[in-house]
N, C-alpha and C positions, 0 to 999 in steps of 0.2 A: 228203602225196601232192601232185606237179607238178598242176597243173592243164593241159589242152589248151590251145593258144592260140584254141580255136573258145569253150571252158568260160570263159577268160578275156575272149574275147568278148562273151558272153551275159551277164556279169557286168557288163561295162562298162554293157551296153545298157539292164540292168534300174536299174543304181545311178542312172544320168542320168535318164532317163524317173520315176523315183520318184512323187509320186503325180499328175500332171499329168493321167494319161489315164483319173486312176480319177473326173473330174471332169466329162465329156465331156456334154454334155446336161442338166448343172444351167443353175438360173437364172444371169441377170448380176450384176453386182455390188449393183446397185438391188433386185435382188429380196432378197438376204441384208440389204441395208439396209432394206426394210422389215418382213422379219420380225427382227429386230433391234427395231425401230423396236414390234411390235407385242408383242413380251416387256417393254417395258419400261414400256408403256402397261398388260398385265395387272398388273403387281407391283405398279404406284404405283396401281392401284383405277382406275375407271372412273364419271361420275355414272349411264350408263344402266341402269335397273332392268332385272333377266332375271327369270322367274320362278322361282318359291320362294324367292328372296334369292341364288343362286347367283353364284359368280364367276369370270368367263372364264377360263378357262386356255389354253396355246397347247395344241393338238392332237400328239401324241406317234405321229400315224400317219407310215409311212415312206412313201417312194415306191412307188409300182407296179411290180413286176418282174414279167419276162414267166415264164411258166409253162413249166414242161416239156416239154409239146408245142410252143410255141413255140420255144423256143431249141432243139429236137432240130430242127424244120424249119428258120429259117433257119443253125445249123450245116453242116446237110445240104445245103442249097443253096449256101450257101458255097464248100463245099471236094468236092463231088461232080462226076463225070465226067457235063457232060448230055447226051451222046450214048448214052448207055445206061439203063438202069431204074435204079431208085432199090434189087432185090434184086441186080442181075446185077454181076458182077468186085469187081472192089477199091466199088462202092457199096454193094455188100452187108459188106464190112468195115466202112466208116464206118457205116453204117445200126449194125451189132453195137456198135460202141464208141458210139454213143450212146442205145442204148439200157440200156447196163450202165452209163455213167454219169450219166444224165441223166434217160431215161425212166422207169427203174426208183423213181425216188427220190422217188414221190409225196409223202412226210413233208417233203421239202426242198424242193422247186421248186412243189408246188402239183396241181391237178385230183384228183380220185376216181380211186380205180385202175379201170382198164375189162380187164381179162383178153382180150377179145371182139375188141379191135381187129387189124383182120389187118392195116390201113396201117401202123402204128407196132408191131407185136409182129413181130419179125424172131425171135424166140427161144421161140416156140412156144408163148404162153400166158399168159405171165408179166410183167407190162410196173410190177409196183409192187416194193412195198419192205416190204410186209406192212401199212403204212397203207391200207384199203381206204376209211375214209373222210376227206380231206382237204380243205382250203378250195382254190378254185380258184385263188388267189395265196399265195402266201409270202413273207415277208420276207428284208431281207438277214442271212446267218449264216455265220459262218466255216464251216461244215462245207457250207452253200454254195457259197462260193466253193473250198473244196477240189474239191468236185466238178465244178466247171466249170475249174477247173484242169489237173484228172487227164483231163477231157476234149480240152480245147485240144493239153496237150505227146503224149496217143498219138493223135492226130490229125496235127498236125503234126511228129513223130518220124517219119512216114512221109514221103517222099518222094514218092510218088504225089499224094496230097491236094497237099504243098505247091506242086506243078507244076500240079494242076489250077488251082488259086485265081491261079496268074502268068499262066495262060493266057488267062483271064478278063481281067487285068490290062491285058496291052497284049502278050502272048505267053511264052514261056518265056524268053526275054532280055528280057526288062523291065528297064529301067535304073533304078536307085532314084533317083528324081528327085521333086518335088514335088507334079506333077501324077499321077502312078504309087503314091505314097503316100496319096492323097488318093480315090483309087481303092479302093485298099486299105482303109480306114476307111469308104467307103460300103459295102462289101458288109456292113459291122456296126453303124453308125451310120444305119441305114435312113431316109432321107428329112430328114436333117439337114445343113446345111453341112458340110464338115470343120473343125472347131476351128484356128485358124492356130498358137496356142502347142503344141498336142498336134501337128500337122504340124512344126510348128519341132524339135520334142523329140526327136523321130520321127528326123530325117533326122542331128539334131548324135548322136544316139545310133548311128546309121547310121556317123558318121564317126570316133566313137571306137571303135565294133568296127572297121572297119578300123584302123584307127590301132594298137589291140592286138594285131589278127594281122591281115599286110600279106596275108597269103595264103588268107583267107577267101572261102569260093567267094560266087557270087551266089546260090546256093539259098539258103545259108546266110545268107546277110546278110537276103534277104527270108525265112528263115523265122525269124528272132528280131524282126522289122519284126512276124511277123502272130501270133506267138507272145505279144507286147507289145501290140498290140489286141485278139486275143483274147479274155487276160484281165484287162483291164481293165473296169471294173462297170460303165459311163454304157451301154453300148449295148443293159441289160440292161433299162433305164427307158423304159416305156410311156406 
């Protein structure tokens, strides 16, 4: 089967970016040199005594990711219409699609299921996944990132949402420029710089989707731009 030249687009945009953006908020370089530096110090033994004789191992905990209610609320702020409530028109659509992918899934993102909440239960009741008891964070898991996935493309498959978020932007002609990109990446990298290689990735992945189809609208160009931050994991780390 042909591919579209929008599909052949999105293809370019995904193969370029590869894993650049899934890096976004780890440490510097120094920092992987020192735990580097400190794996190699537990192997070859240590003279300082721990108690019971024990010996250091490095720590196998993951990073901190943000919990369900989290990522349903800055999703929700994100790509939501703020002139209106968070149940009324198309916010009560996104409000629904993140609750079916995201809130519901107490087992994979994290907190206790709360049935009771009327802020975040848009669907009358039911806001788990039959885990009624869950630790309040969870780790990273492929059937995670599935489901923030599945969130991201029926979120931005709408047009409505992706217009909201250009609006935000610098208006609905937002020119995909550097400064407009960088915009982009703060609505999800909350209170961070924007990364300048993930900005660089961002914009040469910009110009080989045009370059693949010359006739690729601006919606579309910024909605594989925010389809590409989305899902990528660093803005996921607390």
């Amino acid at each position: 089967m042909t591919k579209s030249p929008t599909r052949k687009a999105a293809f370019v945009i995904c193969a370029t970016l590869g894993v650049g953006l899934l890096f976004q908020n780890c440490a510097n370089s120094g920092g992987f040199e020192l735990a580097s530096e400190a794996g190699s110090l537990v192997s070859e033994g240590t003279a300082v005594d721990h108690p019971g004789g024990s010996t250091p191992v490095p720590s196998s905990q993951g990073p901190l990711l943000a919990n369900r209610y989290q990522i349903q609320s800055l999703l929700m702020d994100t790509f939501k219409d703020p002139s209106i409530g968070d149940t009324a028109g198309n916010n009560r659509v996104l409000s629904k699609i993140l609750v079916e992918t995201i809130v519901k899934k107490a087992g994979t993102f994290g907190v206790p299921c709360d049935t009771g909440n009327p802020l975040l239960d848009v669907n009358a009741g039911d806001d788990c996944d039959g885990v009624i008891v869950a630790p309040m964070y969870q780790p990273a898991t492929t059937l995670r990132a599935a489901f923030k996935i599945q969130a991201c493309e029926q979120i931005l498959g709408n047009d409505v949402f992706v217009n909201n978020l250009l609006k935000k932007i610098a208006g609905a002609q937002s020119e995909v420029n550097q400064a407009n990109t960088a915009i982009l990446m703060s609505y999800f990298y909350r209170g961070d710089d924007p990364d300048p290689r993930s900005l660089a990735g961002l914009l040469r992945a910009d110009q080989l989707a045009v370059a693949a189809d010359p006739q690729i609208t601006l919606l579309n160009r910024w909605r594989l731009l925010m389809t590409a931050v989305c899902e990528s994991t660093g803005w996921e780390m607390l």
